[in-house]
C-alpha positions in Angstrom: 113.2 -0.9 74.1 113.9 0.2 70.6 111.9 3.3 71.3 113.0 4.5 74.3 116.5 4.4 73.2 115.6 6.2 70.5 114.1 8.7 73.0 117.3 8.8 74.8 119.0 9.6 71.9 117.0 13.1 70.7 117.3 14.3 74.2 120.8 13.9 74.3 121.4 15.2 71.2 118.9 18.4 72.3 120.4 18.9 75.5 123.2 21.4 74.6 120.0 23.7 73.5 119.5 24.1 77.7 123.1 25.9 77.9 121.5 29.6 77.4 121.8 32.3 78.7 120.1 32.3 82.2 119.6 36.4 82.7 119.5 36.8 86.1 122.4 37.5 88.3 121.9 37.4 92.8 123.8 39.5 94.7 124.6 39.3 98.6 125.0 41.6 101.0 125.6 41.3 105.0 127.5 42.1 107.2 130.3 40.5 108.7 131.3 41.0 112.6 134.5 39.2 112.1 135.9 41.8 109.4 133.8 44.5 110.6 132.9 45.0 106.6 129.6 44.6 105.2 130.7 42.4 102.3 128.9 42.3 99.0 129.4 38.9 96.6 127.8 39.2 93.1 126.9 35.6 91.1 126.8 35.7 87.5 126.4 32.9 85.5 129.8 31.9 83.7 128.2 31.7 80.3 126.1 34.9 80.4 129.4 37.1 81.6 131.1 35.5 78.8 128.6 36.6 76.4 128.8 40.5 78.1 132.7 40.3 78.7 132.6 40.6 74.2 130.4 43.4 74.8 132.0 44.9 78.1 135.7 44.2 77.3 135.5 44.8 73.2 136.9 41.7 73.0 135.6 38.2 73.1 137.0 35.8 76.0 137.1 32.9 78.0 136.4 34.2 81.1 137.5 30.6 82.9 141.2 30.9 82.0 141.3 35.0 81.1 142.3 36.7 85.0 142.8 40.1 83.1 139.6 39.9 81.3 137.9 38.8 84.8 139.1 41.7 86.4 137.8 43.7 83.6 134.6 41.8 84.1 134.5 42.6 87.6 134.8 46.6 87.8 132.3 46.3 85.2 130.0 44.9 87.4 131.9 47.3 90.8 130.7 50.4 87.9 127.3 49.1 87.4 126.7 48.4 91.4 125.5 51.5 93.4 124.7 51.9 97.1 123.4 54.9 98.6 121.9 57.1 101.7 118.7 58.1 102.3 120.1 62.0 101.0 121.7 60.0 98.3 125.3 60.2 98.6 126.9 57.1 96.8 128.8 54.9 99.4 132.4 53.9 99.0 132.8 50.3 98.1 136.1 48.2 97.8 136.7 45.8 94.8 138.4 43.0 96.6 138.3 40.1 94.3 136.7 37.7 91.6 136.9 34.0 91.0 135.8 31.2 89.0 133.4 28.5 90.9 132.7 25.8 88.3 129.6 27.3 86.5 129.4 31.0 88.5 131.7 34.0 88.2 131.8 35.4 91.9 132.6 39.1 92.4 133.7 40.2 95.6 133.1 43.9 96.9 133.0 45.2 100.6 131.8 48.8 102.8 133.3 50.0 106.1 130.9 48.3 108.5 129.8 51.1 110.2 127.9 52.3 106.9 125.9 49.7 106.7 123.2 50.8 108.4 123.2 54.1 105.9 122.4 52.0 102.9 119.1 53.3 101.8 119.0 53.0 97.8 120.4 50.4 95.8 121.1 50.7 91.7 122.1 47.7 90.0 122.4 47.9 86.5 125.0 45.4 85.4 124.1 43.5 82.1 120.5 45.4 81.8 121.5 47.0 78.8 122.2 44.3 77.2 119.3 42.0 77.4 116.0 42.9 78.2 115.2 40.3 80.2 118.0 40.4 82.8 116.8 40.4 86.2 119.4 41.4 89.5 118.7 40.0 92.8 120.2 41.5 95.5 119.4 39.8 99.0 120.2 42.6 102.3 120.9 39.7 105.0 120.7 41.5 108.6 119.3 39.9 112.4 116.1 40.5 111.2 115.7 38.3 108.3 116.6 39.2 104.4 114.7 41.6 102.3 115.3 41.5 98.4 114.9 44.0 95.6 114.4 42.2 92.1 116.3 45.3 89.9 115.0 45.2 86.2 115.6 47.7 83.1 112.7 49.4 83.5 113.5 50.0 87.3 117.0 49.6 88.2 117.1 51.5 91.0 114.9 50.7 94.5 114.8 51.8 97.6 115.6 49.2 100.1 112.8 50.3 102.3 110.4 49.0 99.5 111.7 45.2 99.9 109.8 43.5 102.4 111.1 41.4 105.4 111.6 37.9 105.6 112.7 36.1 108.4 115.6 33.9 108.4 114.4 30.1 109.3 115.6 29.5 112.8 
């Protein structure tokens, strides 16, 4: 009994070690009938924006209670996001909002819907300059299924035909 609480204890005491950075960010995008948009939502982990806010912003912050510094935060990331046609031209997007869900930082973006057929190249190079490691998902939701492109340093920029397609569970 001794032991194990023993045990207990070190892993306890160790467990503020797991609150690291998690490099990866997931971004969706699909479009929306209701609004006629194709709407784009961007999930960051709170702690590793906090780290880049410093870095992005010049300043560091508590993104959690910091709106100014979240909007700061999120054309950033509306900056680093890039969708394109198949001849390249970069498409339009909207800003439209960013929150704080518990752990995640949610950035909110949208595209006429009538372009979203046009998106042919996606970019996504938000936080890649700053660690190595960082990895951006973005997930293309559509009747067919989903397709995702896994954006890295060394290739932040795919074309969307290159993802392959997964069908949605039924």
């Amino acid at each position: 009994m001794r032991g194990e609480a023993l045990l207990l204890l070190v892993l306890l005491a160790c467990a503020p070690l797991g609150a690291h950075q998690q490099k990866a960010a997931l971004t969706t995008v699909r479009y929306n009938p209701r609004s006629d948009e194709v709407e784009i939502a961007h999930r960051f982990y709170l702690h590793d924006a906090e780290h880049a806010a410093q870095e992005v912003t010049g300043a560091e912050t508590i993104l959690r209670s910091d709106t100014a510094r979240q909007w700061a935060f999120a054309r950033y990331v509306h900056e680093t996001f890039r969708l394109s046609t198949a001849e390249g031209q970069p498409m339009d997007k909207v800003l439209v909002g960013v929150e704080v869900d518990g752990s995640l930082l949610w950035i909110y973006e949208t595209l006429p819907g009538n372009q979203g057929e046009a998106i042919a190249q996606v970019r996504h190079e938000a936080l890649l300059s700053l660690w190595p490691s960082q990895e951006n998902w973005v997930n293309f939701y559509d009747s067919d299924g989903v397709r995702t492109l896994i954006l890295r340093r060394e290739a932040p920029e795919q074309a969307l035909t290159s993802a392959p397609l997964r069908p949605l569970p039924q």
